[in-house]
Backbone bond lengths (Angstrom), bond angles and torsions (degrees), N, CA, C in turn:
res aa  C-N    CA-C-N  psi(-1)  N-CA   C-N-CA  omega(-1)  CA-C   N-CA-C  phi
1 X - - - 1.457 - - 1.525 110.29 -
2 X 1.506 108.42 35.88 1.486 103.72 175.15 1.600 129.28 -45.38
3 X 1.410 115.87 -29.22 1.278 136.29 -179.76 1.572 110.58 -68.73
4 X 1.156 108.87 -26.74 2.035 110.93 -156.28 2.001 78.74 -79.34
5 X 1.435 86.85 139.57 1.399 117.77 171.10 1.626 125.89 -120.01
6 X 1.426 127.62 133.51 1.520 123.66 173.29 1.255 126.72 -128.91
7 X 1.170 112.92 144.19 1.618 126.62 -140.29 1.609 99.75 -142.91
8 X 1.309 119.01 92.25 1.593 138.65 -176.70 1.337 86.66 -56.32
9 X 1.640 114.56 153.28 1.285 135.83 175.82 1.526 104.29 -120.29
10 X 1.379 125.78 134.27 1.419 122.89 174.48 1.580 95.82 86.54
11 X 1.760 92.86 172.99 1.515 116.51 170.02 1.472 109.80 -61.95
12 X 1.311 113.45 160.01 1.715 125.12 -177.58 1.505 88.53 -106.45
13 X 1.108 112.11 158.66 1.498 117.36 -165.48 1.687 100.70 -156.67
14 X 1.824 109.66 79.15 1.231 127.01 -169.20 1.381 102.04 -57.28
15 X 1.183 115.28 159.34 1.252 117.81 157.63 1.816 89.49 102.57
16 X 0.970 145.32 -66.88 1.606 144.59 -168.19 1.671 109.84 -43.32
17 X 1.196 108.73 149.30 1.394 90.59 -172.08 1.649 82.71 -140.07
18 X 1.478 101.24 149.75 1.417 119.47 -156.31 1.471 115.00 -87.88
19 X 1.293 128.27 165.82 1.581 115.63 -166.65 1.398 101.76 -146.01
20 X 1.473 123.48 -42.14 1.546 129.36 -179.70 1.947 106.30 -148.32
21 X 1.561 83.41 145.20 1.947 89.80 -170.28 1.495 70.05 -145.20
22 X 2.229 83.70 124.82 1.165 102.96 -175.90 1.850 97.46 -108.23
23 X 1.189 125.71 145.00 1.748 121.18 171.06 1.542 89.37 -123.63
24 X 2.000 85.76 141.25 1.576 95.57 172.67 1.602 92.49 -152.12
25 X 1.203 92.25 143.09 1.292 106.97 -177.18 1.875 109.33 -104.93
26 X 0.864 122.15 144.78 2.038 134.32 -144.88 1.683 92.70 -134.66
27 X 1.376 104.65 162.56 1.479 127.78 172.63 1.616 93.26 -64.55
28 X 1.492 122.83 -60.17 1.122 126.94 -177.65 1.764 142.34 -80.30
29 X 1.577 94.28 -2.42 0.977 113.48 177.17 1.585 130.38 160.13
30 X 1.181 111.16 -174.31 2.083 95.52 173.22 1.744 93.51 -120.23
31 X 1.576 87.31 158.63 1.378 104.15 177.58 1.928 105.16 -149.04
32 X 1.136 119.02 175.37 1.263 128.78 -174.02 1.335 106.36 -150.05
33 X 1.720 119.12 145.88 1.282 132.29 -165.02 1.555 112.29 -134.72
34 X 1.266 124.08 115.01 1.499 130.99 -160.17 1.533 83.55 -106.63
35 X 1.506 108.28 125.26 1.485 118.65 165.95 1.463 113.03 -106.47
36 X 0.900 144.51 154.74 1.902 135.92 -153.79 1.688 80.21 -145.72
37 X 1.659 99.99 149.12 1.687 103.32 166.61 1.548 126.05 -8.72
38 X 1.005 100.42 -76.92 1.608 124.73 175.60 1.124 121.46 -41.35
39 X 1.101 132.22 -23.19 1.496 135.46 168.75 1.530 103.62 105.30
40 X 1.163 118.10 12.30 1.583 120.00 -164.46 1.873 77.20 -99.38
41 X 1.785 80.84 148.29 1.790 96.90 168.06 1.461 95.65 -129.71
42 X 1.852 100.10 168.34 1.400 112.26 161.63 1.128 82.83 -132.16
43 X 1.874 113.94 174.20 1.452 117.36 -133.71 2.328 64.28 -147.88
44 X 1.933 105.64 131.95 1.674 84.54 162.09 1.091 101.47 -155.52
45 X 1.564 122.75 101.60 1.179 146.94 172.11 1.160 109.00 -26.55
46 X 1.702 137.46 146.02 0.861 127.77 -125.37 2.116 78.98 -161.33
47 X 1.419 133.26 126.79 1.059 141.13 166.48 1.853 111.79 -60.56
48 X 1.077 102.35 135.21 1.685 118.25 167.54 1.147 118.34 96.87
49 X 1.677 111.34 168.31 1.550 97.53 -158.64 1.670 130.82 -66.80
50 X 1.095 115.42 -145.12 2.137 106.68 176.14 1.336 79.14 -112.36
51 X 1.485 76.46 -153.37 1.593 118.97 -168.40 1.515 125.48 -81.85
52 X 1.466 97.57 -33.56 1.360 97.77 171.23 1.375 114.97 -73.38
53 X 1.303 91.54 156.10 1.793 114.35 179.98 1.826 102.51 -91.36
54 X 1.371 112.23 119.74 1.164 138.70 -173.56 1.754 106.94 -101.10
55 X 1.578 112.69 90.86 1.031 106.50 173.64 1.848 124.35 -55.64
56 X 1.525 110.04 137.89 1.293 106.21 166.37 1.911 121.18 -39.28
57 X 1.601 108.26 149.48 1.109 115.49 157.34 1.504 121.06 -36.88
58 X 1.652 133.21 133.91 1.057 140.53 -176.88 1.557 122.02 73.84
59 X 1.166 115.17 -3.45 1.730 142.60 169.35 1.342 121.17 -64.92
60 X 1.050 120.39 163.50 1.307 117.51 163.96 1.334 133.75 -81.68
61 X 1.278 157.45 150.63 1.453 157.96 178.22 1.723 108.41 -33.06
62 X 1.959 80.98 -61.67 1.205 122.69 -154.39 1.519 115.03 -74.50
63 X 1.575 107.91 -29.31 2.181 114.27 168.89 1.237 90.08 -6.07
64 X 1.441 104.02 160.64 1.550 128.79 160.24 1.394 97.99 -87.42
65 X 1.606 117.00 170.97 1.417 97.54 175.34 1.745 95.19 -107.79
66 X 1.553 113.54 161.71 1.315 134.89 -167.02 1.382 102.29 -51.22
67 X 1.292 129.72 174.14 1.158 149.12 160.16 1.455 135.42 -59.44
68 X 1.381 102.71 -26.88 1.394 130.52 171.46 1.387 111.72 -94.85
69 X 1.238 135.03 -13.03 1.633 134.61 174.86 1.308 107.62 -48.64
70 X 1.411 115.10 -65.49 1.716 119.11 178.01 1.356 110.16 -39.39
71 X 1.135 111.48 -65.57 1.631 121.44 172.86 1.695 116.21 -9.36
72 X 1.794 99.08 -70.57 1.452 139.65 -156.00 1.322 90.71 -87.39
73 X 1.370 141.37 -11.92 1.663 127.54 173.19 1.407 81.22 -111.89
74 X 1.053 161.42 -37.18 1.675 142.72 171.14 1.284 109.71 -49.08
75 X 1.127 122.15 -47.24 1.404 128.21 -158.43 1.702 90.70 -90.86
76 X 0.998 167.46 -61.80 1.288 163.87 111.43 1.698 109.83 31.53
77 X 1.480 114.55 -70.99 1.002 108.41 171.06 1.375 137.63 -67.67
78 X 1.302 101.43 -11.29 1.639 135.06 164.64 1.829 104.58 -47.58
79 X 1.411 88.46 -68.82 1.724 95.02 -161.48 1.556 96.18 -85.10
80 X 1.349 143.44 -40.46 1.346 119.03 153.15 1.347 133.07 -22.35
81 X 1.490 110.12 -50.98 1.193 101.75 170.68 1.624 154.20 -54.62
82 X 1.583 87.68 -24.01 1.200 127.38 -163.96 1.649 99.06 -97.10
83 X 1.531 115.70 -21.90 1.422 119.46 -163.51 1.413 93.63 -97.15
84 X 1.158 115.41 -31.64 1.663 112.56 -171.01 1.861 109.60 -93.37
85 X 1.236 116.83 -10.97 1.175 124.09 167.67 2.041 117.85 -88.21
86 X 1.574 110.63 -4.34 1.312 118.64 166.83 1.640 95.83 -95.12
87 X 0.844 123.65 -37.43 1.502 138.57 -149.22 2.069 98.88 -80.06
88 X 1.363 101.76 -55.01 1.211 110.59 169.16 1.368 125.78 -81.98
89 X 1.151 131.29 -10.99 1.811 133.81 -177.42 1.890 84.43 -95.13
90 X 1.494 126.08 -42.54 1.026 106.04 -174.24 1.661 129.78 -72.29
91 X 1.572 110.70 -13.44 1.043 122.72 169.00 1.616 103.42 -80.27
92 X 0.942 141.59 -53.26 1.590 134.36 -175.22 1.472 112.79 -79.77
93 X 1.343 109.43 24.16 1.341 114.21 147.78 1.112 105.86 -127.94
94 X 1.198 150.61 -22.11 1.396 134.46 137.00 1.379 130.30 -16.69
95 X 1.597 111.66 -48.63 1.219 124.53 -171.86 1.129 141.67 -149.38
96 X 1.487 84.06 21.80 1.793 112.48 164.58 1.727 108.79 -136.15
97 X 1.200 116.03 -9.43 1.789 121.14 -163.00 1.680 105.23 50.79
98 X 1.112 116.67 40.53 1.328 133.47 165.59 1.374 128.24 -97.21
99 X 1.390 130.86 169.83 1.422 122.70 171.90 1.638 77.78 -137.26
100 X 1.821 95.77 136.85 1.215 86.80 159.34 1.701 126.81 -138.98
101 X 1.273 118.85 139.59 1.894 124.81 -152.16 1.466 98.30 -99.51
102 X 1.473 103.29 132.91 1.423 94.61 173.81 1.753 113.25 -124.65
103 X 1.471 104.32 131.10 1.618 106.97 166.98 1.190 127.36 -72.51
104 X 1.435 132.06 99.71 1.048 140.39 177.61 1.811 129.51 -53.84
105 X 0.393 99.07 151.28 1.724 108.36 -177.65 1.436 147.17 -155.52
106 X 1.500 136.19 82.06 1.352 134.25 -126.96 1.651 80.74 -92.71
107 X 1.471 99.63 139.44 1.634 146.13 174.30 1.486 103.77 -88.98
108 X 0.737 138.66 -77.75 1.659 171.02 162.56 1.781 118.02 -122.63
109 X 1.640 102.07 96.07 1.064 110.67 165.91 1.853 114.67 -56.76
110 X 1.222 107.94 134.18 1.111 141.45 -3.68 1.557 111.30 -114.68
111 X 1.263 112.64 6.65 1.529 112.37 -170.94 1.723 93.59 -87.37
112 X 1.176 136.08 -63.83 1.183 102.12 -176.46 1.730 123.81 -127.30
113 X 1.916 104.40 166.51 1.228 114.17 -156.79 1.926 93.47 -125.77
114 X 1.276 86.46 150.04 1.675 88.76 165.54 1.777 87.82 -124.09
115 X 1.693 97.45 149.82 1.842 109.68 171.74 1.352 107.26 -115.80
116 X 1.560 143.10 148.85 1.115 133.44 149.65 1.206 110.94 -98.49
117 X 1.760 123.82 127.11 1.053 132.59 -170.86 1.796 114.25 -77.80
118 X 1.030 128.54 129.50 1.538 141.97 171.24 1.200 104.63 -118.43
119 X 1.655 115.07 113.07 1.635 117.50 151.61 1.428 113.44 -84.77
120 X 1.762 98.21 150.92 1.371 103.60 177.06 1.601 97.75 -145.95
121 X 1.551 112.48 170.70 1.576 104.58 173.16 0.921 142.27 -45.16
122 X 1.103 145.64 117.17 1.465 143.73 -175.58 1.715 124.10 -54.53
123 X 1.697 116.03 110.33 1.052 137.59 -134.08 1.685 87.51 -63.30
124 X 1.011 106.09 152.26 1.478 126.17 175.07 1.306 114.80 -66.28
125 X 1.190 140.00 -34.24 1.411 143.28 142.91 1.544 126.76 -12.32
126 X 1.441 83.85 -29.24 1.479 97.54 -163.63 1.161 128.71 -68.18
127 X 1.922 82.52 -15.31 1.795 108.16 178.31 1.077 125.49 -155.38
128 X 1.990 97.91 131.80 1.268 123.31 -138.75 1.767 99.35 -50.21
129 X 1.568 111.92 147.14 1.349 144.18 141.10 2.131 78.94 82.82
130 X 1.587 108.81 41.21 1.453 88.41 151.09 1.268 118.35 -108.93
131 X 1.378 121.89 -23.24 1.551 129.13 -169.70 1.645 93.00 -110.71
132 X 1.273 122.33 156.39 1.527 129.26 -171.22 2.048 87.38 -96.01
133 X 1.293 107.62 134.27 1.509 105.29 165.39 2.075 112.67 -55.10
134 X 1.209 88.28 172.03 1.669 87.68 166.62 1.509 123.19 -126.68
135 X 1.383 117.85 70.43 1.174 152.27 143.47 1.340 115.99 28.60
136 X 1.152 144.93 115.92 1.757 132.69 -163.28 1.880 79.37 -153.33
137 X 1.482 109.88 99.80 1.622 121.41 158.46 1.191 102.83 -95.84
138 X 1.740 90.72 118.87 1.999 102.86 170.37 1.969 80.73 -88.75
139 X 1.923 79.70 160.88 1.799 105.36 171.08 1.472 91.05 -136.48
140 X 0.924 127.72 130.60 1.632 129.66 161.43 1.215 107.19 -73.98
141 X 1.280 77.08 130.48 2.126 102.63 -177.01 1.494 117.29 67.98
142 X 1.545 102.54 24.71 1.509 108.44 175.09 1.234 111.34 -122.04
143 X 1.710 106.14 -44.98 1.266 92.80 -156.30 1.516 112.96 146.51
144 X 1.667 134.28 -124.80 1.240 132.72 -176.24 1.472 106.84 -172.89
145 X 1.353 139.55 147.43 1.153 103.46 178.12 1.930 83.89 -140.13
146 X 1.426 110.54 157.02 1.240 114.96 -154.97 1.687 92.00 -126.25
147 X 1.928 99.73 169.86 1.739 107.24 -179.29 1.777 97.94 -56.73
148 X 1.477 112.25 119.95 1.704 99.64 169.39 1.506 120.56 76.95
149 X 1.626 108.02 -3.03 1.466 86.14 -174.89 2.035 90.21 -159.48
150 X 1.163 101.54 -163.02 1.855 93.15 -166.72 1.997 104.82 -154.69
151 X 0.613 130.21 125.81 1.662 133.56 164.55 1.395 118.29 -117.26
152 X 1.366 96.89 95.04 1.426 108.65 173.24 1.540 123.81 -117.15
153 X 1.244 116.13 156.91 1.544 112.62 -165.18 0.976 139.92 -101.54
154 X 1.864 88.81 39.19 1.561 129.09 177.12 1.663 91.29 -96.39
155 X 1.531 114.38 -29.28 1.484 109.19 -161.51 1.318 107.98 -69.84
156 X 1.659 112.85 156.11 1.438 135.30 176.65 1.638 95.96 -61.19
157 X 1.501 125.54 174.02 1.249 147.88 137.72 1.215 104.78 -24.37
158 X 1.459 106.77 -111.91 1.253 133.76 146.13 1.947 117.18 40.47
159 X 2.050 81.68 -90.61 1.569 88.31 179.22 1.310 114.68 -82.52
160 X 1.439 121.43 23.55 1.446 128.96 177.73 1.420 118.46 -90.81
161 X 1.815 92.67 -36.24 1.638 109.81 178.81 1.843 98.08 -76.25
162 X 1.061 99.57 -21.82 1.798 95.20 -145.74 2.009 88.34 -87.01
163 X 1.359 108.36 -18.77 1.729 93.57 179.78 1.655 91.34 -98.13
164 X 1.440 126.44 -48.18 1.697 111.53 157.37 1.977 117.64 -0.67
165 X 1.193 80.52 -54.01 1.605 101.89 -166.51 1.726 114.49 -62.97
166 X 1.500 88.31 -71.29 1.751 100.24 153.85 1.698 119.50 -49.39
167 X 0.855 142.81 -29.75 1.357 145.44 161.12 1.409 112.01 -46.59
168 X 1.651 123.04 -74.67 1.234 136.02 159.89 1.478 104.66 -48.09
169 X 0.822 170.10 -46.58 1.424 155.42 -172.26 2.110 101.22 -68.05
170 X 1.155 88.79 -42.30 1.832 97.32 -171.87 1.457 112.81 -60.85
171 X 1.668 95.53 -31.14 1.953 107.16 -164.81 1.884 96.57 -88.26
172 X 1.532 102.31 -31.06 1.319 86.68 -175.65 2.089 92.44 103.47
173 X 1.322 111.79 19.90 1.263 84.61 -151.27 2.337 91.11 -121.22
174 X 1.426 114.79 173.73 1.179 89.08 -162.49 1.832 109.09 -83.18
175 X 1.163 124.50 -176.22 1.661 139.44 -176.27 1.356 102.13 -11.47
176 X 1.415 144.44 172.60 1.250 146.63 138.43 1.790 95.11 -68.39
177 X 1.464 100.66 132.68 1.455 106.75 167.83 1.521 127.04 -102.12
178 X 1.206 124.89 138.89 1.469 126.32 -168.48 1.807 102.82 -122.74
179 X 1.695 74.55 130.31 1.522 103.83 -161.65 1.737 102.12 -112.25
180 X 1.399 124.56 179.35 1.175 126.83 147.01 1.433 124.71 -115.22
181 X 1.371 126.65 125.22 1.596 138.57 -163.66 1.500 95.75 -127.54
182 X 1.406 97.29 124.76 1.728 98.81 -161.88 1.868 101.53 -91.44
183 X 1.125 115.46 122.59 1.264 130.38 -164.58 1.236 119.80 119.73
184 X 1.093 125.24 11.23 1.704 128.48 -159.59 2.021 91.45 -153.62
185 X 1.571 95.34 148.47 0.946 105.13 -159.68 2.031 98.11 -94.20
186 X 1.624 117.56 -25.59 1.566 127.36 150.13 1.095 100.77 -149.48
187 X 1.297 98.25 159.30 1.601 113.58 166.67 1.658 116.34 -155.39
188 X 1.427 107.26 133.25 1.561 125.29 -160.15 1.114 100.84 -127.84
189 X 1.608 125.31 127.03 1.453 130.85 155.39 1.358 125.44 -111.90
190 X 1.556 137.12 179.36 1.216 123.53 -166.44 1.586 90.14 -164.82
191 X 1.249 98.03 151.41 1.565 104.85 178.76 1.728 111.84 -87.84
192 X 1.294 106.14 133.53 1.702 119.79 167.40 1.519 95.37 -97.89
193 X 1.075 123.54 156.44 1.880 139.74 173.98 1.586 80.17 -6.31
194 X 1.125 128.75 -113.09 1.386 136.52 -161.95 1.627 119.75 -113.09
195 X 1.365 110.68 -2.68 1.690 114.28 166.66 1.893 100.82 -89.13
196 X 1.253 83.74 -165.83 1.591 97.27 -165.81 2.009 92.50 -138.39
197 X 1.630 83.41 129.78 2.113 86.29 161.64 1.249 106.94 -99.16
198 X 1.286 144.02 169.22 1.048 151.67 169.10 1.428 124.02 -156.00
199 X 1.384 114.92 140.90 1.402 121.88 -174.37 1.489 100.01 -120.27
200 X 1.425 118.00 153.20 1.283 128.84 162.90 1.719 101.03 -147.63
201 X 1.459 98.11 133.95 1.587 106.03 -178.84 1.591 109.15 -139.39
202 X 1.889 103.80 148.51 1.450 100.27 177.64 1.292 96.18 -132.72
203 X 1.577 107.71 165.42 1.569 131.72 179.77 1.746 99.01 -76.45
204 X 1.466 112.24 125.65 1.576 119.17 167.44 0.990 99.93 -93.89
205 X 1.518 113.12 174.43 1.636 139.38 -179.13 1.659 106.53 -54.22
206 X 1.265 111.36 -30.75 1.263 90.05 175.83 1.693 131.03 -107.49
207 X 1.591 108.56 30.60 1.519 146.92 151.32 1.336 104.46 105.50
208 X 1.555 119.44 -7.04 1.621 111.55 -171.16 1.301 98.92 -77.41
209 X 1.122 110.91 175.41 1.356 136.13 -164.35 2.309 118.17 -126.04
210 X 1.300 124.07 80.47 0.811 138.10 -127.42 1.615 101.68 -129.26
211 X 1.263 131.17 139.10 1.353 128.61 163.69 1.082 138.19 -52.54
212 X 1.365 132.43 103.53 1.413 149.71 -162.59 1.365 106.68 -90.75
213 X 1.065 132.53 -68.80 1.614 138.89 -161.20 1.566 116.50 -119.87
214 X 1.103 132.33 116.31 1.738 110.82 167.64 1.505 110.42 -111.10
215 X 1.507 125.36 132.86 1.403 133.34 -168.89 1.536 113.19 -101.23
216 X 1.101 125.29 153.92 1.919 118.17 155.96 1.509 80.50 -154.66
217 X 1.526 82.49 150.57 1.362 105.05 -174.37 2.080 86.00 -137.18
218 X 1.082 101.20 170.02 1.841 124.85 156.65 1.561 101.52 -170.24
219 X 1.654 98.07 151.79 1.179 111.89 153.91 1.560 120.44 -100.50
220 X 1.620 91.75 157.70 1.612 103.10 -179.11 1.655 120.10 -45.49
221 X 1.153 135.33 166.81 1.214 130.41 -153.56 1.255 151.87 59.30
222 X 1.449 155.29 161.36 1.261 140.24 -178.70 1.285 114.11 -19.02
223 X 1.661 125.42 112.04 1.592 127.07 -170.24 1.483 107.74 -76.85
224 X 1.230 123.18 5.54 1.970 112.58 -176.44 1.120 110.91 70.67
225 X 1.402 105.85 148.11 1.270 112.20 166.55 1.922 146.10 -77.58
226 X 1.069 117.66 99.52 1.352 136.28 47.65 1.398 98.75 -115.54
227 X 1.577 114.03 163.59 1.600 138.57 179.54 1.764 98.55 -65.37
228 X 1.539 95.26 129.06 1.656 91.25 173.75 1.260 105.82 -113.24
229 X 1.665 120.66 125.19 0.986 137.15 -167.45 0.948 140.75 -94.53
230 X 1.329 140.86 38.38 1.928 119.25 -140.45 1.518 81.82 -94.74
231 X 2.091 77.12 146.81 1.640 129.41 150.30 0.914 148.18 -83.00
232 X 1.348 156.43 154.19 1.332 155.40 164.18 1.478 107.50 -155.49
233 X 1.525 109.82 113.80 1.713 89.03 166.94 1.537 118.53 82.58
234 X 1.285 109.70 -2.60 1.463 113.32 -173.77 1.815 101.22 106.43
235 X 1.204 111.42 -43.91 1.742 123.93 -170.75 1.356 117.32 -60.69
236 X 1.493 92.11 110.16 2.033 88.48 174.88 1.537 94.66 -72.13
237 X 1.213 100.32 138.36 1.629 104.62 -167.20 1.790 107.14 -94.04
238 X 1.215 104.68 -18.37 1.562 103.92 167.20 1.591 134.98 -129.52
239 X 1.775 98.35 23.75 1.322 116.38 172.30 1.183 126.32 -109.17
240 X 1.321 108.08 -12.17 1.815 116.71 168.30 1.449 97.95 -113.27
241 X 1.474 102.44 151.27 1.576 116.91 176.81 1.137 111.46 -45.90
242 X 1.608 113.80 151.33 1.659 129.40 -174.75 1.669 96.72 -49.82
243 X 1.106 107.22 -82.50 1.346 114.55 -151.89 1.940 108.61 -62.59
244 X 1.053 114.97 -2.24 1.203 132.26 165.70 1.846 111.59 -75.26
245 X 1.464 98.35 -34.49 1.493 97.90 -164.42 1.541 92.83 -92.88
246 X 1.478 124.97 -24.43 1.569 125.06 159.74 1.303 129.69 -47.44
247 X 1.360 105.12 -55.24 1.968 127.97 168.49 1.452 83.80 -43.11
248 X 1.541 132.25 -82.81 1.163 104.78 -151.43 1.128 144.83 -63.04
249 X 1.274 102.99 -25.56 1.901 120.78 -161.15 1.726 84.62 -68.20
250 X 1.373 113.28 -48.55 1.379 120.99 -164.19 1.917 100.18 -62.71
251 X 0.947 118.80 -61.31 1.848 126.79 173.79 1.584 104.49 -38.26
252 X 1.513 105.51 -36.31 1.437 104.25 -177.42 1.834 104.51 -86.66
253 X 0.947 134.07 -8.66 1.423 124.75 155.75 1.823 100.27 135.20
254 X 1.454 105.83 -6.37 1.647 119.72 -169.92 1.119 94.11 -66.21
255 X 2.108 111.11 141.43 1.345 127.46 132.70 1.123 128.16 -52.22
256 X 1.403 127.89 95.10 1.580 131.95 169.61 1.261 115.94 -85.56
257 X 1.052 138.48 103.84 1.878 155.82 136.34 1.132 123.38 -48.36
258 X 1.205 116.47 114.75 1.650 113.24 170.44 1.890 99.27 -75.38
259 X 1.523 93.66 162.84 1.872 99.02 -169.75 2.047 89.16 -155.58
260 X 1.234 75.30 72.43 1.473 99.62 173.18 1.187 109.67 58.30
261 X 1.944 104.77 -144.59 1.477 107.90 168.35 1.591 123.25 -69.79
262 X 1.625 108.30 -6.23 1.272 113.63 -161.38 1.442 128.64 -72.67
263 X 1.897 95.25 -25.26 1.501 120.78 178.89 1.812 110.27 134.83
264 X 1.277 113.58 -154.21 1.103 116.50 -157.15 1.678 101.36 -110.46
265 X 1.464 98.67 160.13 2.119 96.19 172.33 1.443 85.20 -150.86
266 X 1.690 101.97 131.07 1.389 123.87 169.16 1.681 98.99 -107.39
267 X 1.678 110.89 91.46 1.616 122.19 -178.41 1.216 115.28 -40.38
268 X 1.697 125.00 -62.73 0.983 133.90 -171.49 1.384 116.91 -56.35
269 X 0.836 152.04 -27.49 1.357 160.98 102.17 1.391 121.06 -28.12
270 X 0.969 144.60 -25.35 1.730 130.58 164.63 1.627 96.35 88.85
271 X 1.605 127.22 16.98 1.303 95.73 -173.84 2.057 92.62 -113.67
272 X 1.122 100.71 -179.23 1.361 118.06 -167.89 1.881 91.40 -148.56
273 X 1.838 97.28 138.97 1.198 103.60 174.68 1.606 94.70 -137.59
274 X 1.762 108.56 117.74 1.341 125.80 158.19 1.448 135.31 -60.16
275 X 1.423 134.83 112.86 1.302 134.92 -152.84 1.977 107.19 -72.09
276 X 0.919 112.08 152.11 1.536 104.22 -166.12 1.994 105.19 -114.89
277 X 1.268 109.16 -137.69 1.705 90.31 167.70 1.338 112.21 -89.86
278 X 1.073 102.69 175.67 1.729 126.58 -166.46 1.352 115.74 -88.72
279 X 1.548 118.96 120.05 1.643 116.12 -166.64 1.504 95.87 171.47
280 X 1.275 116.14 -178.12 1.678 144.46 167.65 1.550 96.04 -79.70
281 X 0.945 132.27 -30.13 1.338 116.73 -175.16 1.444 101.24 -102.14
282 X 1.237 125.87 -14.54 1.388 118.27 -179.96 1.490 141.21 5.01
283 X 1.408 138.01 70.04 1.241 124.30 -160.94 1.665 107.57 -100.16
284 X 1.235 120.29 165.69 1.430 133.80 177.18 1.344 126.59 -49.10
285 X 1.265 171.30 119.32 1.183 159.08 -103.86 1.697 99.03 -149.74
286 X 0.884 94.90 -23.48 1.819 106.88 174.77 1.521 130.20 174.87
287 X 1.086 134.98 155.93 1.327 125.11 159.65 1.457 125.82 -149.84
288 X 1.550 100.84 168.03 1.772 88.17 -158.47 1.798 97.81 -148.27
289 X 1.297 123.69 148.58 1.352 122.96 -134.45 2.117 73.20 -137.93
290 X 1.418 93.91 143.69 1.537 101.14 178.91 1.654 117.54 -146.73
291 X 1.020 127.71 140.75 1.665 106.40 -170.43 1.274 119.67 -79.27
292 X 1.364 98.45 97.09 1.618 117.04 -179.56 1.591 97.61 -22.94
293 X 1.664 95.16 152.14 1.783 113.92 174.61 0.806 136.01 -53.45
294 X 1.668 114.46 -36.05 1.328 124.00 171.94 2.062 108.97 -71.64
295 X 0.768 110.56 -3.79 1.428 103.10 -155.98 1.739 87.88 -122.47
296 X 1.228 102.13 -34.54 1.814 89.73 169.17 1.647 131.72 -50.38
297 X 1.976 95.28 -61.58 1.424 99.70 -177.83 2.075 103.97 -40.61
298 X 1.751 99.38 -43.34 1.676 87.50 -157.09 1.661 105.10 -67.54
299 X 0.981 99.72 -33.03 1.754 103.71 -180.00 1.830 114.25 -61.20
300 X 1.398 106.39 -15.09 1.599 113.35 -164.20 1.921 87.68 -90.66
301 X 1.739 108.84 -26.10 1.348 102.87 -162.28 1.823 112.21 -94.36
302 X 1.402 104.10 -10.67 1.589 114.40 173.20 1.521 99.64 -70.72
């Protein structure tokens, strides 16, 4: 639910410190309710559709809803949860120097949840040069190589999921999750502090099953603990401004391509840089390194 956005209603009223965050999901939509000691709530509407199942155009009112609906409001209430628990620890460190954790608790699966709020210290991350970032060096036509460990696109499936795995155990962060990415034969991501790693792998001609693509993404704001970093070249590729990270590749002798609205792809290198929000400071939103074409066929023929 990278897209879902929240938008507080009313005055903020610093200083209150929160006790229960209720999520409910509506015919018309979801929303979330921050209750503070006092019994006082704020009410904060919450982007995307409800709960109800909205038959297609030319349909009936009345359809049952699909098989996959349950699914798609689990998974919904999934990443809500998760959105309003960045959303709220970052405000009570704003204005408490707090972090604050919330225990979840389903009311009515799946539309609504009550949380009980727990503050705790405010993670050390929080400040600069206490926690070491976690480092992701792309090599073109290699691969990536990580704190302690390496993904290259020599590697099996297999041992791709299995250091995936080790990653999430290191960050503290939950399972590597397996998704479907249409063009790729699997693909597994895992949470860094608040970016995402990602693998995508396909079967070659000679039936193994091998690493194709590696992704990182972060969103804007405090990156979590630990900071996910990718490199190239020396270049944190999503910590200095976009067009800063263009100047260079290009100063360094790189073909830079624009690739629509989406962002930039330096071919010769296999990497791709995703455009992030919109501004003067504009930085990259993610990027993901793939074994250029020329270097595939020969690698498909060893």
């Amino acid at each position: 639910m990278g897209d879902q956005g929240a938008a507080g209603e009313g005055t903020v009223r610093y200083g209150r410190v929160p006790a229960r965050v209720l999520l409910n999901g509506e015919a018309d939509g979801w929303h979330y309710t921050v209750v503070d000691q006092h019994g006082d709530e704020q009410r904060v509407p919450l982007c995307g559709p409800g709960v109800r199942w909205q038959a297609p155009q030319g349909r009936r009112r009345d359809d049952p809803e699909p098989p996959w609906w349950r699914r798609h409001l689990d998974e919904t209430a999934e990443a809500l949860r998760g959105l309003i628990g960045r959303a709220l620890t970052d405000r009570t460190f704003a204005e408490l120097g707090s972090e604050a954790e919330i225990t979840w608790f389903a009311v009515a699966e799946p539309a609504r949840w009550e949380g009980l709020v727990t503050l705790r210290e405010a993670d050390p991350a929080r400040f600069p040069g206490k926690v070491p970032p976690f480092v992701v060096t792309f090599e073109p036509g290699r691969g990536a190589l990580l704190p302690g460990a390496h993904l290259l696109f020599s590697t099996l499936a297999a041992d791709a999921w299995t250091t995936l795995a080790a990653v999430s155990e290191r960050c503290r962060t939950p399972a590597p999750k397996e998704s479907f990415l249409c063009g790729y034969t699997g693909h597994r991501s895992v949470r860094v502090g608040r970016g995402s790693l990602d693998v995508s792998t396909q079967r070659g001609d000679d039936g193994a099953e091998r690493i194709a693509e590696i992704h990182t993404a972060r969103e804007a704001g405090w990156s979590g603990n630990p900071e996910l970093r990718p490199r190239l070249d020396g270049i944190d590729l999503l910590d200095e401004p976009a067009g800063d990270v263009v100047a260079l590749f290009r100063d360094l002798g790189h073909e830079v391509v624009s690739w629509g609205r989406s962002g930039f792809r330096v071919p010769q290198a296999g990497l791709t840089l995703h455009r992030g929000s919109e501004g003067p400071s504009e930085r990259f939103s993610g990027a993901s390194l793939a074994l250029p074409s020329a270097l595939a066929s020969l690698y498909l023929r060893r």
